[in-house]
C-alpha positions as CSV (number, residue, x, y, z in Angstrom):
1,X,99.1,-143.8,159.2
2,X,99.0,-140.8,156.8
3,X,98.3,-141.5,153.0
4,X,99.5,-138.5,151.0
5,X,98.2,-138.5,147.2
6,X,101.2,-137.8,144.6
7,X,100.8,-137.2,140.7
8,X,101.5,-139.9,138.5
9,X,103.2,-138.1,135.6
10,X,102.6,-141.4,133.1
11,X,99.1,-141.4,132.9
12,X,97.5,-138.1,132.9
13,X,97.3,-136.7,135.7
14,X,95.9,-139.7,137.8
15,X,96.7,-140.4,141.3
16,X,98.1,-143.0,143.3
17,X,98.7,-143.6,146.9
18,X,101.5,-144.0,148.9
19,X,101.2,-144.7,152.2
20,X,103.7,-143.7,155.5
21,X,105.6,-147.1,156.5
22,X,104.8,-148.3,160.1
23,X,107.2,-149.8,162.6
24,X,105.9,-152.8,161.8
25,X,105.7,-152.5,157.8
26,X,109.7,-152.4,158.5
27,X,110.4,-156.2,158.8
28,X,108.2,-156.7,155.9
29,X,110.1,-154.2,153.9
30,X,113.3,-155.6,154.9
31,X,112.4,-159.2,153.9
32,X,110.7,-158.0,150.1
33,X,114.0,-156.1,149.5
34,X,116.3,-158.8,150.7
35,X,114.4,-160.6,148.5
36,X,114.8,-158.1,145.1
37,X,117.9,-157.7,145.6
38,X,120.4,-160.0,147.9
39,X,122.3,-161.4,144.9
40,X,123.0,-157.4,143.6
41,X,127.0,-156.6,143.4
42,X,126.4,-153.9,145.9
43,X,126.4,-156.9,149.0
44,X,129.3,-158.7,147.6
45,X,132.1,-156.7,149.1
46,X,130.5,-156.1,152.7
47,X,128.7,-160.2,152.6
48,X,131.0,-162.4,150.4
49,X,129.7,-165.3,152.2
50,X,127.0,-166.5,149.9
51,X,125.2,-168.7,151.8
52,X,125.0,-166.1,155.0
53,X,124.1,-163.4,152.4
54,X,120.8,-163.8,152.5
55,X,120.3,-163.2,156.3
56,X,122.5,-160.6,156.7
57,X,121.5,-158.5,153.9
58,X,118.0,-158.2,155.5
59,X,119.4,-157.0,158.8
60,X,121.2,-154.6,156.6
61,X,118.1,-153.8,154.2
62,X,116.1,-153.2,158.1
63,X,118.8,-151.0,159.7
64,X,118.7,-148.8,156.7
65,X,115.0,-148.7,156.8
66,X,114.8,-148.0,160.4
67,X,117.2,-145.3,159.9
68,X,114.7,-143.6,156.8
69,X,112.1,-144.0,159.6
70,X,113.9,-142.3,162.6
71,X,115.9,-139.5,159.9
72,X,113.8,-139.4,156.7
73,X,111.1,-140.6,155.2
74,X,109.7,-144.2,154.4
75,X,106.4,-145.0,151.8
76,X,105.3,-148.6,150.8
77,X,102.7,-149.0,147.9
78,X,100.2,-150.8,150.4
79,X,99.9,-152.2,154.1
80,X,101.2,-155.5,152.1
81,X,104.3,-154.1,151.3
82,X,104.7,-154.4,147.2
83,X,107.3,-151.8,147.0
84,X,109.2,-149.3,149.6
85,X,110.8,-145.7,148.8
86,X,113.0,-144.1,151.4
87,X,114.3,-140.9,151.4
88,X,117.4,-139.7,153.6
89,X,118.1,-135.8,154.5
């Protein structure tokens, strides 16, 4: 796992540290965001089904992730998986 050590530019120059998402941190990431954010607009039109929403936006929130891992880049906060970042060329 790499750990890469980024600027925090809201409290003087401290550092925090954001660590390289594993294969495995995936699931984990998928179920935290389904859980921030599976009643967002944004899933209405594809998942209008409310009570399916919930399990089909994680398969959605883990196919994107999987794609940052394979084509980008994915960070989480901490092995526990408090927050997720992706990035996508």
């Amino acid at each position: 796992m790499r750990i890469q050590n980024l600027p925090d530019e809201g409290d003087g120059g401290a550092q925090r540290r954001y660590r390289t998402a594993s294969k495995q941190q995936v699931g984990q990431a998928g179920a935290m965001l389904t859980r921030a954010f599976s009643e967002a607009p944004k899933l209405t039109p594809p998942i209008p089904d409310i009570p399916a929403k919930k399990e089909l936006s994680r398969y959605l929130f883990e196919f994107e992730l999987q794609y940052g891992r394979n084509y980008g880049d994915i960070y989480t906060t901490s092995p526990s998986v408090e927050g997720v970042a992706y990035w996508l060329p």
